[in-house]
MIZALO-656628 format. One record per atom (N, C-alpha, C, O): atom name; residue number from 1; x negated, y, z. Coordinates in pm, 1 decimal. Each point is the difference from the previous one (the first is absolute). Layout:
+------+-----+----------+----------+----------+
: atom : seq :       c1 :       c2 :       c3 :
+------+-----+----------+----------+----------+
:   CA : NUM :        X :        Y :        Z :
...
+------+-----+----------+----------+----------+
END
This chain:
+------+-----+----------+----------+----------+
: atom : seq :       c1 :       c2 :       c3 :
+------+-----+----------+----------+----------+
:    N :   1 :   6356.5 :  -9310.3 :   1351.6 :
:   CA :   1 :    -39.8 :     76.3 :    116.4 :
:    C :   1 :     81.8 :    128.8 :      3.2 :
:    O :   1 :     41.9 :     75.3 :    -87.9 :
:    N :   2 :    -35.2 :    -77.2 :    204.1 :
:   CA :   2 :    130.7 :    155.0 :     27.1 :
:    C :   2 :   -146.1 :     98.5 :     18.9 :
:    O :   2 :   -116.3 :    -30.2 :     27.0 :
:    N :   3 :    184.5 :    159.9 :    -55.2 :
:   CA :   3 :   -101.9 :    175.9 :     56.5 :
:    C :   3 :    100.6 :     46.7 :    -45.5 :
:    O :   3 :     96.0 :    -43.0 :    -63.9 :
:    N :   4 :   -139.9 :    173.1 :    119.0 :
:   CA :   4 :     77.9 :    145.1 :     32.0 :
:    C :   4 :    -86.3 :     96.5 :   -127.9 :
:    O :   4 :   -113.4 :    -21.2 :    -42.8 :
:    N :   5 :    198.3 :    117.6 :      6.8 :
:   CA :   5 :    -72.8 :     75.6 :    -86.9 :
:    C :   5 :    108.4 :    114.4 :    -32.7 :
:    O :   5 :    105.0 :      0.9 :    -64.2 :
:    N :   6 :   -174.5 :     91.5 :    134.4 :
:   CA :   6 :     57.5 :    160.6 :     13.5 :
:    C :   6 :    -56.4 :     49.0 :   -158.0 :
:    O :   6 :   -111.2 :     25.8 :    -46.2 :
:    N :   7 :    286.3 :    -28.5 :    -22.1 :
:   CA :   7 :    -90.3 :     87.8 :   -193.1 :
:    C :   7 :    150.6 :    118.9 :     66.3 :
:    O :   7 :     98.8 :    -11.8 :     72.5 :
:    N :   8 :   -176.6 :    135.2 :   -166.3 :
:   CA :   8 :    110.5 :    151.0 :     12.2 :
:    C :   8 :    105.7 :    -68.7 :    -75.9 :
:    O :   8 :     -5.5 :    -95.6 :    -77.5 :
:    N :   9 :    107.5 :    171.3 :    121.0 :
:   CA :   9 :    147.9 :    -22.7 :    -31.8 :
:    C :   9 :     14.4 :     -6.3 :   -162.7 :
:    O :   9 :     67.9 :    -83.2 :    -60.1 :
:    N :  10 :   -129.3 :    166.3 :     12.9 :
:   CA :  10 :     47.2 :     76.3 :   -143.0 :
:    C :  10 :    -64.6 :   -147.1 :    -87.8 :
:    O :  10 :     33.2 :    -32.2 :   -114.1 :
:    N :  11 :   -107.3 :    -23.1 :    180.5 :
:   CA :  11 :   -136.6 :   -116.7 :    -63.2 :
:    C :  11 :     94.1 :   -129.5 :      6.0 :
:    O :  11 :     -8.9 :    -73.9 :    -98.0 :
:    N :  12 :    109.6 :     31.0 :    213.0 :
:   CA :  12 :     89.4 :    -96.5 :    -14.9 :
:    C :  12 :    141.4 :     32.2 :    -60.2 :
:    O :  12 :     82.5 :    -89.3 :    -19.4 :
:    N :  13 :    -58.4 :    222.6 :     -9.4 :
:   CA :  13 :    100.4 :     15.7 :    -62.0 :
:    C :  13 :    -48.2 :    -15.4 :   -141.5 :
:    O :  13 :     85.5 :    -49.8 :    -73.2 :
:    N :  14 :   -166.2 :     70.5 :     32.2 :
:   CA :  14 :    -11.0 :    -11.7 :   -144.2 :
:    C :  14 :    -60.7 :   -130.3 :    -17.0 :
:    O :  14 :    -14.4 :    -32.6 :   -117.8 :
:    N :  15 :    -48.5 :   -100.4 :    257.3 :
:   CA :  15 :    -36.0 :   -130.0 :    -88.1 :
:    C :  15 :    176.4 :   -103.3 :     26.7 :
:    O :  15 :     18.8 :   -111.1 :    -49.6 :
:    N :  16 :     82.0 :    184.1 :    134.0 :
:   CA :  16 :    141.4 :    -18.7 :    -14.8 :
:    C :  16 :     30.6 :     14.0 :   -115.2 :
:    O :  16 :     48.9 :    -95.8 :    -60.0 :
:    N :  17 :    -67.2 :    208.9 :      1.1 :
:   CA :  17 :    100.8 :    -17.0 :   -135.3 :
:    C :  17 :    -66.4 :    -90.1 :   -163.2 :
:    O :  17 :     48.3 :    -48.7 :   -102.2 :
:    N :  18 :   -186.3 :     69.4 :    165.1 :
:   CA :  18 :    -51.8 :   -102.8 :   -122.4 :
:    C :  18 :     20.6 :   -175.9 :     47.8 :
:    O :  18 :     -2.7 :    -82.4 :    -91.5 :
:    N :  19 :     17.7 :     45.1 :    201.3 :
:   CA :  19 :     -0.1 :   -117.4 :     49.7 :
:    C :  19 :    156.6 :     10.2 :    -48.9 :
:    O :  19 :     25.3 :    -99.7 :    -67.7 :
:    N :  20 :     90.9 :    189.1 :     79.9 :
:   CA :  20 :    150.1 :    -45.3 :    -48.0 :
:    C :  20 :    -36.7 :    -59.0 :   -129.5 :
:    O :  20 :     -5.3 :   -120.7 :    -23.2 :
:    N :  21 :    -25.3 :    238.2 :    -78.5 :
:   CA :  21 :    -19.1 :     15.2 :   -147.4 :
:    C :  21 :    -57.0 :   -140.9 :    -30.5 :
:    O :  21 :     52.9 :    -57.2 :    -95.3 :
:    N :  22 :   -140.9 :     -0.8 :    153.1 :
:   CA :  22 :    -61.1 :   -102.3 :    -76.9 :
:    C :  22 :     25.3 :    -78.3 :     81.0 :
:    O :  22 :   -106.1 :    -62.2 :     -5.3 :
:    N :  23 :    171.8 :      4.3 :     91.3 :
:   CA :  23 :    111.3 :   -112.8 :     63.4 :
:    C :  23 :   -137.2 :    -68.9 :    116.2 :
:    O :  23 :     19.7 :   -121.1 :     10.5 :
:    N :  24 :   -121.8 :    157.0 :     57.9 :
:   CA :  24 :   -101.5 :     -5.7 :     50.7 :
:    C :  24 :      5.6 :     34.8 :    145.0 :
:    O :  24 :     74.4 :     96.1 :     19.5 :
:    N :  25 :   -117.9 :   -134.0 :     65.4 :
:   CA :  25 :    -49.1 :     62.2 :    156.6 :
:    C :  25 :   -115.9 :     82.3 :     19.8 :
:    O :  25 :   -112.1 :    -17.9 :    -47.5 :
:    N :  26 :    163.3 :    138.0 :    145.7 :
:   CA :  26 :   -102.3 :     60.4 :      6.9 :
:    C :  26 :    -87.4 :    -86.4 :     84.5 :
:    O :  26 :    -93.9 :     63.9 :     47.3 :
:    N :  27 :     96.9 :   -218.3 :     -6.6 :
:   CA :  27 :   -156.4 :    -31.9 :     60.1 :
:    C :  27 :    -70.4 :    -50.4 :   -161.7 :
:    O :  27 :   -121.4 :     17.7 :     -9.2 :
:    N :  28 :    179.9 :    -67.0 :    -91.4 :
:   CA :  28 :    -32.4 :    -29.0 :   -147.4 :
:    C :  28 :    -90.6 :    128.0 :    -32.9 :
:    O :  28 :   -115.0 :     -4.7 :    -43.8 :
:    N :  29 :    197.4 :    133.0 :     76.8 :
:   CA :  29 :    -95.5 :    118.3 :    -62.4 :
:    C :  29 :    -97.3 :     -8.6 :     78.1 :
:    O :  29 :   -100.0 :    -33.2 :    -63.7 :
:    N :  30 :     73.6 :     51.0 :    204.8 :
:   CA :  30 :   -114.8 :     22.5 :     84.5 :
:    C :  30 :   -124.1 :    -98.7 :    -10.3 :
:    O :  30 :   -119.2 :     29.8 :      7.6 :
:    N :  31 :    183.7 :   -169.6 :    -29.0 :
:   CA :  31 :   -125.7 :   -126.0 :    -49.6 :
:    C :  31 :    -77.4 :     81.6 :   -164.8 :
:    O :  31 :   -114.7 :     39.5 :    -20.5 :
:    N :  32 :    243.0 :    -40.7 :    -74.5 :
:   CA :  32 :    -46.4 :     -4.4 :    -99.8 :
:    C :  32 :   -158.1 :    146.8 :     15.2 :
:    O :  32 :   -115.8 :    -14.5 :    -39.2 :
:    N :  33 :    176.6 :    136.6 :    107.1 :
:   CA :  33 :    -34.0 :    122.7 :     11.9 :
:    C :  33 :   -162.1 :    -87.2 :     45.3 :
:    O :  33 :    -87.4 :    -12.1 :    -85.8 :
:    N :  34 :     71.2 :    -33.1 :    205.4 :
:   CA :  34 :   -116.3 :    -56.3 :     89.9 :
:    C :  34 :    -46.8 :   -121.3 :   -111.1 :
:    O :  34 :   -105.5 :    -58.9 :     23.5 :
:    N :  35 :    164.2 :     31.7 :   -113.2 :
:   CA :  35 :    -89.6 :   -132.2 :    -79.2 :
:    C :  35 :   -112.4 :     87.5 :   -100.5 :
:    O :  35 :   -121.4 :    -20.0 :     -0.7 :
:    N :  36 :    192.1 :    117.5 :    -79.8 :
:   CA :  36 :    -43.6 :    129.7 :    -80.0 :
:    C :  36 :   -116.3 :     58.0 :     79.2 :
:    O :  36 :   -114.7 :     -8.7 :    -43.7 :
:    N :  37 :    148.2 :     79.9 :    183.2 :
:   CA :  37 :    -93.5 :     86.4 :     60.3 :
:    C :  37 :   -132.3 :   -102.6 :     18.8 :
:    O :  37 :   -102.1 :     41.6 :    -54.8 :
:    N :  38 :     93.3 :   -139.9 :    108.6 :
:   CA :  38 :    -70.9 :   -129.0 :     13.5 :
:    C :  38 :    -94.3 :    -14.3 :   -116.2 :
:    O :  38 :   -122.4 :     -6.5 :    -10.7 :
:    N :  39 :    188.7 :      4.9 :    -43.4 :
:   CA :  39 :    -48.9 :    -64.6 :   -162.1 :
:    C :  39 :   -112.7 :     84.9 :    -57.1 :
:    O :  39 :   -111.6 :    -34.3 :    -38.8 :
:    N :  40 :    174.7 :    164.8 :     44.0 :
:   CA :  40 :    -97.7 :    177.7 :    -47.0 :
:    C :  40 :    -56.0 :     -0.3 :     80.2 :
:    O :  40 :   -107.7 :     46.6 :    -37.1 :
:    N :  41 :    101.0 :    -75.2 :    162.2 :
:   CA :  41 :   -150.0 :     32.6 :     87.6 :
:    C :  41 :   -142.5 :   -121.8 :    -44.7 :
:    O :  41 :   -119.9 :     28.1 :      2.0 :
:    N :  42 :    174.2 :   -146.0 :    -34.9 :
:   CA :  42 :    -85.9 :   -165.3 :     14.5 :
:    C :  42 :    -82.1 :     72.9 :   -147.2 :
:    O :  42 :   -122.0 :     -1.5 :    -16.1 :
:    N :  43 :    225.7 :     64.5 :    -84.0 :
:   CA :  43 :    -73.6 :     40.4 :   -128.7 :
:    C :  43 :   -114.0 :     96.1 :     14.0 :
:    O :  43 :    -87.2 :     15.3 :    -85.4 :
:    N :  44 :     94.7 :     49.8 :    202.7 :
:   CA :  44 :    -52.9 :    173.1 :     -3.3 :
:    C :  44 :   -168.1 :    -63.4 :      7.0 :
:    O :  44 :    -16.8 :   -117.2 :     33.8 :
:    N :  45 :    -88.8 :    196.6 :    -65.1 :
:   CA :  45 :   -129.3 :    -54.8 :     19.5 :
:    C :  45 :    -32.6 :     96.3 :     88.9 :
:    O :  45 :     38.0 :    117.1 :     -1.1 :
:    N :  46 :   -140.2 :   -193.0 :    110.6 :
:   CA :  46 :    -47.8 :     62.1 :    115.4 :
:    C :  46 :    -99.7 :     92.6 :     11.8 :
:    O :  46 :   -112.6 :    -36.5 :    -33.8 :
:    N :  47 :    129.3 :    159.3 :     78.0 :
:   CA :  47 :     -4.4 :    157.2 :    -45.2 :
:    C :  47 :   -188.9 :    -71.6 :     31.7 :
:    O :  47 :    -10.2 :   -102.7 :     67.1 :
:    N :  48 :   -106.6 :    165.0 :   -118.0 :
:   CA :  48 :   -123.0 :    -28.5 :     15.3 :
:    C :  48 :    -38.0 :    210.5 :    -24.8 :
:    O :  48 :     30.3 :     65.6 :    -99.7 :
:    N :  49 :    -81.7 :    -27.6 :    192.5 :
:   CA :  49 :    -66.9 :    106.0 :     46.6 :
:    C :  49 :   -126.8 :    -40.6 :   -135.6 :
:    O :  49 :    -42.9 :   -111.3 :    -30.7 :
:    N :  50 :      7.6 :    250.7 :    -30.5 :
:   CA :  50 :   -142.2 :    -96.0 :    -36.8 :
:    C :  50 :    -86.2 :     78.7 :     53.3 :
:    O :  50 :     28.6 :    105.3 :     57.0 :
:    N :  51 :   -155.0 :   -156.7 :    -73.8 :
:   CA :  51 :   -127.8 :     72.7 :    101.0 :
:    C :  51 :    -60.9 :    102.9 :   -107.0 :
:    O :  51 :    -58.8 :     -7.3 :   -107.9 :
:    N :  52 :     93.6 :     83.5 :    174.6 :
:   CA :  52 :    -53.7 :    139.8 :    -23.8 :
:    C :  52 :   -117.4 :     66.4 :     72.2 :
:    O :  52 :     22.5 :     91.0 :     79.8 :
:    N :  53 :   -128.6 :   -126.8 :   -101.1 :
:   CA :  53 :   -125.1 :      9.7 :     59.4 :
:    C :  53 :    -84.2 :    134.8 :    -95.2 :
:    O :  53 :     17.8 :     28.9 :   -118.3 :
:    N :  54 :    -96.7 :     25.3 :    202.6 :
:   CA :  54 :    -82.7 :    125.6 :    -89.1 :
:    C :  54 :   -179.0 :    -92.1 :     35.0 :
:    O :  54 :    -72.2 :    -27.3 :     95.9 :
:    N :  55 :     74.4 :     15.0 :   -208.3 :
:   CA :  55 :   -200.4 :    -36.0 :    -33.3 :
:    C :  55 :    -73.6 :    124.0 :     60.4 :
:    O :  55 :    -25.3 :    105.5 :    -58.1 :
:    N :  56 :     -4.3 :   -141.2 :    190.0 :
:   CA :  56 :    -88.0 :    171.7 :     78.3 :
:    C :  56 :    -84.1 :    -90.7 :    113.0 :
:    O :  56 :    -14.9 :   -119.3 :     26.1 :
:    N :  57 :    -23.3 :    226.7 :     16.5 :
:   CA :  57 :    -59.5 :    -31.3 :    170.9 :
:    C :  57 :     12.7 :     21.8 :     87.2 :
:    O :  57 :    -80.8 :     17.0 :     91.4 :
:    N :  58 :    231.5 :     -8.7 :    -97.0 :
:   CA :  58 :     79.1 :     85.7 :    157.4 :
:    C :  58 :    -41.1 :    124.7 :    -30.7 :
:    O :  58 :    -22.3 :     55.2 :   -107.7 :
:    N :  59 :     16.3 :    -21.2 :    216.3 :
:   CA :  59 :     89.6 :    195.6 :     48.5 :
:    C :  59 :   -192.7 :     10.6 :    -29.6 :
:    O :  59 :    -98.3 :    -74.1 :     -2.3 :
:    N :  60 :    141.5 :    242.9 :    -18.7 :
:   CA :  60 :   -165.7 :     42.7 :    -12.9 :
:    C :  60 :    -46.1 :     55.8 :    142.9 :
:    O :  60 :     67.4 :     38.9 :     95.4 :
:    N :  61 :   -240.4 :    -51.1 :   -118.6 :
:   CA :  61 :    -33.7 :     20.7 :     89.1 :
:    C :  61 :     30.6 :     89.8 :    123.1 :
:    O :  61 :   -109.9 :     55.3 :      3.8 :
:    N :  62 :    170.6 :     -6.5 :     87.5 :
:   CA :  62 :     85.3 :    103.5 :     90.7 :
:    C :  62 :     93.5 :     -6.6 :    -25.6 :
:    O :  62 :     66.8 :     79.9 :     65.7 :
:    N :  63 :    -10.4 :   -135.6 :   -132.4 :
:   CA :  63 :    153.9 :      9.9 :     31.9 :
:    C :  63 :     77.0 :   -170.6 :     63.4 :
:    O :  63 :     -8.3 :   -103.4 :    -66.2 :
:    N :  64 :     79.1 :    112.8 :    205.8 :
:   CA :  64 :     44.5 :    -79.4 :     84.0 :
:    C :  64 :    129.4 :     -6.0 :    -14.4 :
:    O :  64 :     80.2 :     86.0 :    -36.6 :
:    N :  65 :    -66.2 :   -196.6 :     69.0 :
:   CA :  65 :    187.8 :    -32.4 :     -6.5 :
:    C :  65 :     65.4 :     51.0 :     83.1 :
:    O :  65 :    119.6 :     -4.6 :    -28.8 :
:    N :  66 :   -143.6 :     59.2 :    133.4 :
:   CA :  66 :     25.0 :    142.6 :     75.6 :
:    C :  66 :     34.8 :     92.8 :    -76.6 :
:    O :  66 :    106.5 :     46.7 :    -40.3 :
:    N :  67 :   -249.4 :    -20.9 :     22.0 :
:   CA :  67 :    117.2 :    153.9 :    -63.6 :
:    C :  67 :     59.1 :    -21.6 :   -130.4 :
:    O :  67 :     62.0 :    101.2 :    -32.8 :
:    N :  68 :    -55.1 :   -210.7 :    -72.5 :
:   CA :  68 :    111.3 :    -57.5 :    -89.8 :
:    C :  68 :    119.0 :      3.0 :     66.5 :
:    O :  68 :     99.9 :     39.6 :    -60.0 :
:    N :  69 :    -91.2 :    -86.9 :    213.5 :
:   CA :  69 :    145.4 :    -38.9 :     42.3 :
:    C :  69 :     53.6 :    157.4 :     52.6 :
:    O :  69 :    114.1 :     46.3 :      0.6 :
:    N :  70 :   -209.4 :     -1.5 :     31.1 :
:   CA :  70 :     32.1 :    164.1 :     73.6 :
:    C :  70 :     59.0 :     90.9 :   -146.5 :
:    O :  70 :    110.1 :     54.4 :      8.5 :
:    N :  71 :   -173.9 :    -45.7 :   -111.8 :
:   CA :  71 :     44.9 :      7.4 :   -131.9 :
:    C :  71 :    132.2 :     11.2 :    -11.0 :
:    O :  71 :     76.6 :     96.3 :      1.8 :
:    N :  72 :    -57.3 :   -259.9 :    -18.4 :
:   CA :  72 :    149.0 :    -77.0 :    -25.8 :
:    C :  72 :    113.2 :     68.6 :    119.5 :
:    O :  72 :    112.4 :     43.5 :    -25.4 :
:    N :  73 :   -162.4 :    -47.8 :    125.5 :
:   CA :  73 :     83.5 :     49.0 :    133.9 :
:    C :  73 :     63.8 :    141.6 :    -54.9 :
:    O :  73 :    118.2 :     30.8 :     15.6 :
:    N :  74 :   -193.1 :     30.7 :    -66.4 :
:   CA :  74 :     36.3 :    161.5 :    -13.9 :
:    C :  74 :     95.6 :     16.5 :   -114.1 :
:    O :  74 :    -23.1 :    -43.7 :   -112.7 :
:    N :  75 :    145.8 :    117.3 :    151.3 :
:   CA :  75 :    138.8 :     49.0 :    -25.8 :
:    C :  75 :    -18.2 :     59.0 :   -142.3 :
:    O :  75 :     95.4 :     51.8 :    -58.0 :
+------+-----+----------+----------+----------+
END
């Protein structure tokens, strides 16, 4: 499959001179580069938030999420 792919200059000049050095194409570097990046993401484990809960009974008596948010609002 053909695509287009805008990399900065300085980024194909330097996978040019390693693609000379090791007798390779820079589409060889860009697969190999995308087989690697591929690979480290499938490994990564999926971020889990944990629940962070407080043992209470909500807000105390008179105090409203109003004026919590009016609170928060202020500079």
């Amino acid at each position: 499959m053909k695509t287009t792919v805008h990399i900065p200059d300085a980024l194909l000049e330097e996978a040019r001179k390693i693609a000379y050095r090791e007798h390779t194409t820079i589409k060889a570097l860009i697969e190999e580069g995308l087989c690697l990046s591929i690979e480290s993401r499938k490994n990564q484990k999926k971020f889990r938030l944990r629940k962070a809960t407080y043992k209470g009974n909500g807000l105390p008596i008179g105090i409203s999420h109003v004026f919590l948010a009016s609170i928060c609002a202020t500079p």
